[in-house]
C-alpha positions in Angstrom: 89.9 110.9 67.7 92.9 111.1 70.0 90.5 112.6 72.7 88.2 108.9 72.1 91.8 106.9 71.9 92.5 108.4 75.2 89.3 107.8 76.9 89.5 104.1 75.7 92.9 103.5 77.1 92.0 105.1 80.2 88.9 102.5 80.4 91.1 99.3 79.8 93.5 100.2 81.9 90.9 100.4 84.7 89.4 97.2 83.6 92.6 95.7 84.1 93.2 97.6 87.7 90.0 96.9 89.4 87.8 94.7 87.0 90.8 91.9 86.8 91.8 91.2 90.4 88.2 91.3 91.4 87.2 88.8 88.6 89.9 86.3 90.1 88.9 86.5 93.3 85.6 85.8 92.5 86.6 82.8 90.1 88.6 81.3 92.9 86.4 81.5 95.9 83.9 78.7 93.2 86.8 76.6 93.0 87.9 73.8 95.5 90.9 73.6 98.0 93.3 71.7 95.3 92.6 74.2 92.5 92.2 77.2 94.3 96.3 76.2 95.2 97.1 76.3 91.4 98.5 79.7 90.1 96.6 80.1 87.1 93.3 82.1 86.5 91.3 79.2 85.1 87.7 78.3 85.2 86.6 76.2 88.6 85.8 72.3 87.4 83.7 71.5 90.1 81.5 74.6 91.5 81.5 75.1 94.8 80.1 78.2 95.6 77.9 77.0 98.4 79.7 74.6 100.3 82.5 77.5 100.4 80.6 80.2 101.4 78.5 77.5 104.3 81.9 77.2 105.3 83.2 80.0 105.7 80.4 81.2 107.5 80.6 78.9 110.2 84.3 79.1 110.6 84.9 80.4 114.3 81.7 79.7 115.7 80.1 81.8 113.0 82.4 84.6 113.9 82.1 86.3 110.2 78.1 86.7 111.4 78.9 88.3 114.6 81.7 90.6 112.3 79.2 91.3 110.1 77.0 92.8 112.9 79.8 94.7 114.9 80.7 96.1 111.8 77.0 97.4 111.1 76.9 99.2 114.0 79.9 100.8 114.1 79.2 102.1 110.6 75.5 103.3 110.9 76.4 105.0 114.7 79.8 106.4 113.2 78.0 107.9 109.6 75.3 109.1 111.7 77.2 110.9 114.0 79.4 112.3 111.5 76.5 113.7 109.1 74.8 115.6 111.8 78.0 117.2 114.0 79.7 117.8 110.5 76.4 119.7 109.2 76.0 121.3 111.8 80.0 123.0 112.4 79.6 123.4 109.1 76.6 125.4 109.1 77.9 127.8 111.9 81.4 128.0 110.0 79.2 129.4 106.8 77.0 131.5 108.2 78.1 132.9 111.4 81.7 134.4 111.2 83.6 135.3 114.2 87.0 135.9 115.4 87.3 132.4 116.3 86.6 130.8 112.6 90.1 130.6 111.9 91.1 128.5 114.4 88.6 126.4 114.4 89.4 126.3 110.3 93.0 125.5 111.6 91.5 122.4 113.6 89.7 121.5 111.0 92.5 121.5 108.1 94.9 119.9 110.8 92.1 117.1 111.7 93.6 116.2 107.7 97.3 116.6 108.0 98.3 115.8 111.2 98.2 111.6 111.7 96.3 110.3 114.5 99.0 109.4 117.3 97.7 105.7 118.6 99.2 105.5 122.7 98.0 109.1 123.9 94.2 107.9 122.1 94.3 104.6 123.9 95.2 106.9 127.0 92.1 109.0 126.9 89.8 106.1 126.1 91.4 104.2 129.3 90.7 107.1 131.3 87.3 107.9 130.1 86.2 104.2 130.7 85.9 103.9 126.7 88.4 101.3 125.8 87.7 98.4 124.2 84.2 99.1 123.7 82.3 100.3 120.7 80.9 103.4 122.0 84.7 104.8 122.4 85.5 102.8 118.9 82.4 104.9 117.4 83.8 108.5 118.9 87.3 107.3 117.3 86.0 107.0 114.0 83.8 110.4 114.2 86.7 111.8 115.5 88.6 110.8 112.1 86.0 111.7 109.7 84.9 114.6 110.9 87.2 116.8 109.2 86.5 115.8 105.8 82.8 115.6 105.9 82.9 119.4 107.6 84.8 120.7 104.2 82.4 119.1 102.0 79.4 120.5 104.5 80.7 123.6 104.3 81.3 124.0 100.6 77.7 123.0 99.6 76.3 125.3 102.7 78.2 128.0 100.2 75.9 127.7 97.5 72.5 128.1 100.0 71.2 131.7 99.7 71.4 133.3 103.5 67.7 134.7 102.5 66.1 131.3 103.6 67.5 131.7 106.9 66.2 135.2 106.9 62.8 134.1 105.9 62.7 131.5 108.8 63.7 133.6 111.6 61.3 136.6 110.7 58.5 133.6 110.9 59.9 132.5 114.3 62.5 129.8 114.1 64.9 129.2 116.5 68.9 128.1 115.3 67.5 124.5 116.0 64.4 124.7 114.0 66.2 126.8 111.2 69.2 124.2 111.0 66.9 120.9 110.8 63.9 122.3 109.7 65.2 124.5 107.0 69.2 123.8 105.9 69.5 120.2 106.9 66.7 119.1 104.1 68.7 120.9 101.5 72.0 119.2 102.4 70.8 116.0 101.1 72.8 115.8 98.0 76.2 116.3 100.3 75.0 114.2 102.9 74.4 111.2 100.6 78.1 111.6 99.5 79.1 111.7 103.2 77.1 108.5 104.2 78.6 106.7 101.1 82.0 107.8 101.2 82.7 107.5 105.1 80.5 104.2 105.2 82.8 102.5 102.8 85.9 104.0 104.8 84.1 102.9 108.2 83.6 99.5 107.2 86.8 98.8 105.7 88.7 100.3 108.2 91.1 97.9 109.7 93.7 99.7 112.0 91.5 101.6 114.5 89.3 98.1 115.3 92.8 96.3 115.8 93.9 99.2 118.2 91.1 100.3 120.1 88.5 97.4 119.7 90.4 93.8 120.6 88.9 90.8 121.6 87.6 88.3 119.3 84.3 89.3 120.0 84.4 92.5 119.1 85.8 91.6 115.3 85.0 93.9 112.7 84.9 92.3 109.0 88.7 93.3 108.3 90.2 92.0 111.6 88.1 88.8 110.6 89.4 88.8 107.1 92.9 88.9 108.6 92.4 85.8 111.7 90.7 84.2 108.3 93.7 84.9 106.4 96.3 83.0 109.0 94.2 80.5 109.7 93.2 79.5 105.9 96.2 80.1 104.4 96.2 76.8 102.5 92.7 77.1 101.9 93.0 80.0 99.3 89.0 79.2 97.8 87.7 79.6 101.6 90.4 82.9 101.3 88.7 84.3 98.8 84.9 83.5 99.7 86.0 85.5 102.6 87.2 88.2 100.6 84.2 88.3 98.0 81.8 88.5 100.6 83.5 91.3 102.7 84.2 93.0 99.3 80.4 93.0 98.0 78.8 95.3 100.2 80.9 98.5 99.8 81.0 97.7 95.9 76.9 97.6 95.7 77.0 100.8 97.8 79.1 102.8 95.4 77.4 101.2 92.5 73.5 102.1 93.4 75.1 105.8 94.5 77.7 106.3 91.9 76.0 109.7 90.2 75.4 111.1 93.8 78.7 111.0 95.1 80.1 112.7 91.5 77.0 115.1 92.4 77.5 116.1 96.0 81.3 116.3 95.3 81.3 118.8 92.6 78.4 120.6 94.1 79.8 123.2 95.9 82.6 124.0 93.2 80.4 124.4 90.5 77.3 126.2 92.4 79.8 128.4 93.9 
């Protein structure tokens, strides 16, 4: 009974967390301007969830579009990249020690501890030609990931038996063909909780865009949710249709892909 009681409470109090402030954002970006200003979490009189969100999306010369698209890209290059240079480290890490696997494990674990220093970064990218563009934006955010999504690599690489990779090179497979012929379709479980995870960190990530992507053009959803937020600051239902919609797609994504994050997490500890 106290294990139930304690399960319950741990349930409402993440209904009240997460479930509540969500709920009241969603209930004021229906309202209208005057309502929306009053501090209460009441039910909108006059619904206006189109007109807000028609507004809203042509606010700026449809600049939450353009956002929308910017941010797209950066995500799918930045996940993409991070999937296959994180398999593949961690692949090499696993399988084929050397002398120099702990330093490289040093770079990795420091890749998690050490914050990333802003003016020396926007150095490099000035002197490789990168800054202010979205390929050097996209090596940033590999760059940042990397290390996290080579420890979860690594750990479910753990649980592979080497005699597969036996097996393949006695029938003539080179380290390319063994890796993405052979490990890489077995990684799936992991990989779907590194696509899910970083994606979500990806697109919501506000600082790096502000530093190392600025122009108006080059707006990522959060810098557009934060010119939104000082230019519709009286305008709290527009605020919040903003919000709702920059909110949805990350929430859907851990929704449909819930039991395969849990999955690709625990993987590695449990097979191991």
């Amino acid at each position: 009974m106290r294990r139930h009681l304690t399960g319950l409470a741990a349930i409402l109090v993440s209904g009240v967390v997460f479930v509540v402030p969500f709920a009241f954002i969603a209930v004021n970006a229906l309202k209208d301007r005057q309502q929306s200003a009053l501090p209460d979490f009441s039910w909108p009189a006059h619904f206006r969830l189109v007109d807000n969100f028609v507004e809203v999306v042509k606010a700026r010369d449809y600049m939450l579009i353009i956002a929308f698209i910017n941010s797209t890209i950066l995500t799918v290059a930045s996940v993409t990249g991070m999937v296959v240079l994180a398999a593949m480290v961690a692949f090499v890490l696993q399988r084929r020690a050397s002398r120099w696997n702990g330093v490289i494990n040093f770079l990795v674990l420091s890749g998690l501890i050490i914050p990333p220093a802003v003016v020396p970064t926007i150095w490099v990218l000035q002197r490789l030609g990168l800054f202010k563009t979205m390929p050097g934006l996209i090596l940033i955010e590999i760059a940042f990931g990397l290390s996290f999504s080579i420890l979860l690599f690594r750990a479910f690489i753990s649980t592979i038996p080497r005699e597969l990779d036996e097996a393949a090179v006695l029938d003539g497979a080179g380290p390319l063909r063994l890796f993405f012929r052979v490990v890489l379709p077995l990684l799936r479980p992991v990989a779907i909780t590194v696509v899910v995870v970083q994606s979500v960190a990806v697109f919501n990530d506000f600082t790096n865009p502000l530093y190392f992507l600025p122009g108006d053009q080059n707006a990522t959803v959060q810098l557009t949710l934060y010119n939104f937020s000082s230019q519709f600051t009286t305008q709290y239902n527009l605020l919040f249709m903003d919000v709702l919609l920059i909110t949805v797609p990350p929430l859907l994504m851990f929704m449909f892909f819930n039991r395969q994050i849990v999955a690709g997490m625990t993987s590695g500890a449990i097979k191991g």
